[in-house]
C-alpha positions in Angstrom: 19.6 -16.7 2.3 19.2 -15.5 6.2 16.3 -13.5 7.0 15.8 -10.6 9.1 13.4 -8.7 11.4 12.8 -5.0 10.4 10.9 -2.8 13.2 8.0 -1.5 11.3 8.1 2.7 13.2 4.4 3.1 12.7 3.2 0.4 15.2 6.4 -1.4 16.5 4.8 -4.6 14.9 8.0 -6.5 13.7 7.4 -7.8 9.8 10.0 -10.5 8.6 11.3 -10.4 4.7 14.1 -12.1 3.1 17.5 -10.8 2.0 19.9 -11.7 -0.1 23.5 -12.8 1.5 26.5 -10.4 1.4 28.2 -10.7 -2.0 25.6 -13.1 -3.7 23.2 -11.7 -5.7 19.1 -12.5 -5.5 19.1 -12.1 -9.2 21.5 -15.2 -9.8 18.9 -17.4 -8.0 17.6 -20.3 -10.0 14.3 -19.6 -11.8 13.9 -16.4 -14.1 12.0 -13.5 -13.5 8.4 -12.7 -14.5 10.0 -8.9 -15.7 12.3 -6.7 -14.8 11.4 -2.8 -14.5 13.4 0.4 -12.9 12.3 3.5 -10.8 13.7 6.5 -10.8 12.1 10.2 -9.1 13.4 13.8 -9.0 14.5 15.0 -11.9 13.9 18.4 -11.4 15.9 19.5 -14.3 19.0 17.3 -13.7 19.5 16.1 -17.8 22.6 15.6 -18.0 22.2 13.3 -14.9 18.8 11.8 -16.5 21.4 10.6 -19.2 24.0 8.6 -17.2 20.8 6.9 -15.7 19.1 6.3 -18.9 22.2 5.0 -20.6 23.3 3.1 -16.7 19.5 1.0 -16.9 20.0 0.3 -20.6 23.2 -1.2 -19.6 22.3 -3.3 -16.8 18.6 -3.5 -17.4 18.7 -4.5 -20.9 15.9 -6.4 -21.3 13.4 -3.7 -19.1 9.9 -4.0 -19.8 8.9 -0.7 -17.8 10.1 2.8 -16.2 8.7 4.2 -13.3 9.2 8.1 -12.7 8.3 8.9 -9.0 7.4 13.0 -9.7 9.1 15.9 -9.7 9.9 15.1 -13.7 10.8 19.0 -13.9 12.1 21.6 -11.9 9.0 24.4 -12.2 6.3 22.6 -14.4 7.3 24.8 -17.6 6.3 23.4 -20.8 9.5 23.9 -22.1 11.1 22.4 -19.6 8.5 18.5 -20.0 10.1 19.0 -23.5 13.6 18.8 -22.7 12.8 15.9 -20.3 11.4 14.3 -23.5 14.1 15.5 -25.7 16.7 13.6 -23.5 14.3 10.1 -23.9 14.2 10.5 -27.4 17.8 10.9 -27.4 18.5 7.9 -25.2 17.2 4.4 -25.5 14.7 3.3 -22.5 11.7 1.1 -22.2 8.6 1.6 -23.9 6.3 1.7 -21.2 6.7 4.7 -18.8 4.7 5.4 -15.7 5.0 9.8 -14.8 3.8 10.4 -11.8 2.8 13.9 -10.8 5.3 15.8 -8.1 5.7 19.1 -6.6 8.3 20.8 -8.5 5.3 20.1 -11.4 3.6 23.1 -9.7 6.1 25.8 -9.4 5.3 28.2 -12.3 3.1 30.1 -10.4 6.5 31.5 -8.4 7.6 32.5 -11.3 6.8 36.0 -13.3 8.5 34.1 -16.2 11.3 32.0 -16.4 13.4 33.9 -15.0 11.9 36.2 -13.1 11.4 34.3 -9.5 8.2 36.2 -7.8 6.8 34.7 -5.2 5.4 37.6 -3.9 3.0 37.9 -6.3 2.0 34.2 -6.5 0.3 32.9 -8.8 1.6 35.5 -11.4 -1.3 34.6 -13.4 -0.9 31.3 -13.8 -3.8 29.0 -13.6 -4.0 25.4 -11.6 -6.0 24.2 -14.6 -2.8 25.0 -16.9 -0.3 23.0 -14.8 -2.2 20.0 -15.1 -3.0 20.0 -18.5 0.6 20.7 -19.2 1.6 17.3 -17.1 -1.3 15.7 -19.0 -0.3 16.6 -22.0 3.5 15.7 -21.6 2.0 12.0 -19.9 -0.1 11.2 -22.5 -3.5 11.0 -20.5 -6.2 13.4 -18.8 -5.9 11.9 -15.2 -3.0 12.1 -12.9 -3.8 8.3 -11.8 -2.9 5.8 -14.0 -2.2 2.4 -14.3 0.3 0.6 -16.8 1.8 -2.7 -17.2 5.6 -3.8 -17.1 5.7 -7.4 -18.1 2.2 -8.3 -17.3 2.9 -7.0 -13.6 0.1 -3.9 -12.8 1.9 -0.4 -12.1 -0.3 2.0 -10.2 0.8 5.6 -10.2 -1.0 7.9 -7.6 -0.7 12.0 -7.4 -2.5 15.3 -5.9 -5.5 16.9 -7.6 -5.1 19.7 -6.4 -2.1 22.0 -5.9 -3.3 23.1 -2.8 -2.1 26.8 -1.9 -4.8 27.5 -4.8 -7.6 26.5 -2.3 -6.0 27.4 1.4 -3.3 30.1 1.7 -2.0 28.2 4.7 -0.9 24.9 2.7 1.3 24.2 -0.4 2.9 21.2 -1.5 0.5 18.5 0.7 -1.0 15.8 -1.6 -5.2 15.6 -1.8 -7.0 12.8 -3.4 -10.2 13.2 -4.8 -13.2 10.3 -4.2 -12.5 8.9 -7.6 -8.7 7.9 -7.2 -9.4 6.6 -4.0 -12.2 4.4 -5.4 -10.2 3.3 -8.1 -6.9 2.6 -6.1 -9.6 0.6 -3.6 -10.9 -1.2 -6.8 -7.7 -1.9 -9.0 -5.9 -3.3 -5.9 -8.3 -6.1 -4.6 -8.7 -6.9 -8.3 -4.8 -7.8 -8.6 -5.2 -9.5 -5.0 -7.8 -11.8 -6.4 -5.3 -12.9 -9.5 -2.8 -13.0 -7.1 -0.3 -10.5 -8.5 2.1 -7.7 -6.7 1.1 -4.5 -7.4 3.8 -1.6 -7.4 2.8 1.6 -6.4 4.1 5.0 -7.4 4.0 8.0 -6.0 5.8 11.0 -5.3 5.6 12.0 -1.6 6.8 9.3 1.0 4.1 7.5 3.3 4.2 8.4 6.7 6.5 6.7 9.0 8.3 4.3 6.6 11.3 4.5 4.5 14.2 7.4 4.9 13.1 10.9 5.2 9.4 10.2 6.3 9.6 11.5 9.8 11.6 14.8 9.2 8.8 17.6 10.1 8.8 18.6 6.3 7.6 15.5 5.4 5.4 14.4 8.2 1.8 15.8 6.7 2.4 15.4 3.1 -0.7 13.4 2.7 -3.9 15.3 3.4 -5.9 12.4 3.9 -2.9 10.0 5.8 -5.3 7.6 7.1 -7.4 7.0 4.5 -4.8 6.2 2.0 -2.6 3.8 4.3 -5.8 1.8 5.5 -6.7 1.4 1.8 -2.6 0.2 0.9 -2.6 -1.8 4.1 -4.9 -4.5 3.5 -2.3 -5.9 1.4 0.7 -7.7 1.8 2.0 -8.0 -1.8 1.8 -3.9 -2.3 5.2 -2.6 -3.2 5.3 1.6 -3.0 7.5 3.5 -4.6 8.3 6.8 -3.2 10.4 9.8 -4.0 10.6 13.5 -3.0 13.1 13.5 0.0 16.3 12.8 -1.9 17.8 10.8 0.5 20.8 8.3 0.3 19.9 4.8 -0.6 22.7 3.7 1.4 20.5 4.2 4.6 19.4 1.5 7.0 15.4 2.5 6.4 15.5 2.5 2.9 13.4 0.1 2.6 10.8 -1.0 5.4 7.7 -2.6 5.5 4.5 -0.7 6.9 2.1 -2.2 8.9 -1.6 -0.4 9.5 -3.7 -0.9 12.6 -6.9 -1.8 12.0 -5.8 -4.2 9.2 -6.2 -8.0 8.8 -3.0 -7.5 7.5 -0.1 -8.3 10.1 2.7 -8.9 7.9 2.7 -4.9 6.6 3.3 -3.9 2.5 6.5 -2.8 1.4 7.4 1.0 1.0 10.9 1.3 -1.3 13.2 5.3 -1.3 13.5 5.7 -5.2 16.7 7.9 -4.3 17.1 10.9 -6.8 18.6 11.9 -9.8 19.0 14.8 -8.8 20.6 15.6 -5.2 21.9 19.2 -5.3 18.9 20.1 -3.4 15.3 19.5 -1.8 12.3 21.2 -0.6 12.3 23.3 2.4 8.0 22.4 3.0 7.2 26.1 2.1 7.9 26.6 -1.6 11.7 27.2 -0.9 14.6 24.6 -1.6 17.4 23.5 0.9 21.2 22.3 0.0 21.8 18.8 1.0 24.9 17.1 1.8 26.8 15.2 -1.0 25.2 14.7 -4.7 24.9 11.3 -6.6 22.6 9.9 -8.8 20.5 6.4 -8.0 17.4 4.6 -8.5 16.1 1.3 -8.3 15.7 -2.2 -10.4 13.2 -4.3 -9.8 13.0 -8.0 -10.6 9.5 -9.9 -9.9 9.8 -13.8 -9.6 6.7 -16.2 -9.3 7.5 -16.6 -5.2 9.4 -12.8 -4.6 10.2 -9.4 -5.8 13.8 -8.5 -5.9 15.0 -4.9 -5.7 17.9 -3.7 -6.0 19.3 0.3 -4.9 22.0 1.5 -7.6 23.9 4.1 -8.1 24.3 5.7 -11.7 27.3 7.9 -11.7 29.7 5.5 -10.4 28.3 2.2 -11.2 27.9 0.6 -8.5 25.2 -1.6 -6.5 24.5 0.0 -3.2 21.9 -2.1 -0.9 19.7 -5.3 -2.4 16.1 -7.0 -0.8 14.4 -10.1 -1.5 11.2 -9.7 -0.8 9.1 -13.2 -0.8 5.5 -12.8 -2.0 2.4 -13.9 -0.2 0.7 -17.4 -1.3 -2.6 -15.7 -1.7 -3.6 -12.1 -2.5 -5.1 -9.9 0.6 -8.2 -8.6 0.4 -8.6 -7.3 4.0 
């Protein structure tokens, strides 16, 4: 084991973490792991891709006690389309436990005259913000787009908008607003797990400003609404793992993983901000309701392996089988509460 320095982009403040040496494995280590979970993001209608994945993490994952979904579950938010997502679980073995998070493409009816009729000029073509949350809360299984689960006795967080926001200012579409209730409860269920002195994992769609791949491309830069207060609330503490999807970049990049520190914070040594990849890659967002091609396709997401002392996570690749980048991440002797 060697460790390296990462430059942290937000404030140049240089954060140390473990990794794992070149052709030796972190998971191999003595001691076994607390649980072992994946994370995936960006479906967006990809099923037959959702299926290699499915059957890829049964494979290597056998013994999963969780899966994360980091948004964009369907390509337009259509019931029908939440039902083929679920058609291709049932269909497919996979944990039991599941964290959806919200994403964009979970508003993108209102574009849509009918399915397939694209309109955008007559947005919202009838179509309600009311109905496209309760058709996310219905396909979830719960009436609030935060959430928290368990994977192994390790607390999942999942974070999302509450409001789709071209519904309330013309000028704005897919940026993320949180109301005073999930911030209260993010504030809350995070310096509870401090106190017991457990990692929290954090999932949500859009990626934090300035951290992993992606982040500082212009369509991504003001995702969050309310930037500040959301990375002064995750900075506090160290043992914070966020997921984060929505770009569809390559997990073979450098920044793929980085660790984020916030001025202002007791906290010098940053959390850590994780690229979920994509499941599907044959396209993104353009930032205005559009999509853009991308360069290449594949198929990846993430394992995750919590120890006592460290989280372990591991980028893979599901079409071809392959492991693709690998971080040990040691864990903090004491939770942070700012």
């Amino acid at each position: 084991m060697h460790r390296r320095s990462l430059l942290t982009a937000a404030t140049g403040a240089v954060a140390t973490v473990a990794v794992a040496p070149t052709g030796a494995s972190a998971l191999s280590r003595p001691g076994r792991p607390v649980t072992t979970f994946n994370v995936i993001s960006d479906i967006q209608g990809d099923l037959g891709d959702l299926g290699v994945a499915l059957r890829d993490m049964r494979a290597t994952n056998p013994g999963s006690s969780g899966l994360a979904i980091a948004g964009d579950i369907t390509p337009r938010g259509y019931d029908a389309e939440y039902a083929a997502v679920r058609a291709v679980f049932d269909r497919n073995a996979h944990p039991g436990t599941v964290a959806w998070a919200i994403g964009n493409h979970e508003f993108y009816v209102p574009k849509w005259r009918d399915p397939d009729t694209l309109a955008q000029a007559t947005w919202p073509n009838g179509a309600t913000e009311d109905s496209l949350f309760r058709s996310f809360y219905t396909f979830a299984g719960r009436n609030t787009v935060f959430a928290e689960h368990s994977f192994g006795g390790i607390p999942v967080l999942s974070l999302g908008t509450e409001r789709y926001m071209h519904y309330h200012d013309p000028q704005l579409w897919d940026e993320v607003w949180f109301s005073e209730a999930q911030f209260t409860w993010l504030t809350e269920r995070l310096a509870h797990w401090a106190r017991l002195r457990k990692p929290v994992m954090v999932i949500t769609h859009h990626p934090l400003p300035d951290s992993v791949s992606g982040s500082r491309n212009k369509l991504y830069l003001h995702d969050y609404l309310q930037a500040e207060r959301l990375l002064g609330i995750l900075g506090r503490h160290q043992d914070v793992f966020v997921f984060c999807g929505h770009t569809h970049w390559d997990l073979r990049l450098s920044d793929w993983y980085v660790r984020r520190v916030v001025s202002g914070t007791a906290n010098l040594s940053g959390f850590s901000v994780i690229n979920t990849g994509a499941v599907q890659t044959g396209y993104t967002d353009n930032g205005q309701g559009g999509e853009v091609a991308v360069s290449g396709a594949f198929n990846q997401g993430l394992q995750v392996a919590v120890y006592a002392d460290r989280v372990v996570v591991k980028a893979r690749d599901f079409a071809t089988g392959t492991w693709l980048k690998e971080i040990t991440v040691p864990l903090s002797t004491r939770g942070t509460d700012g």
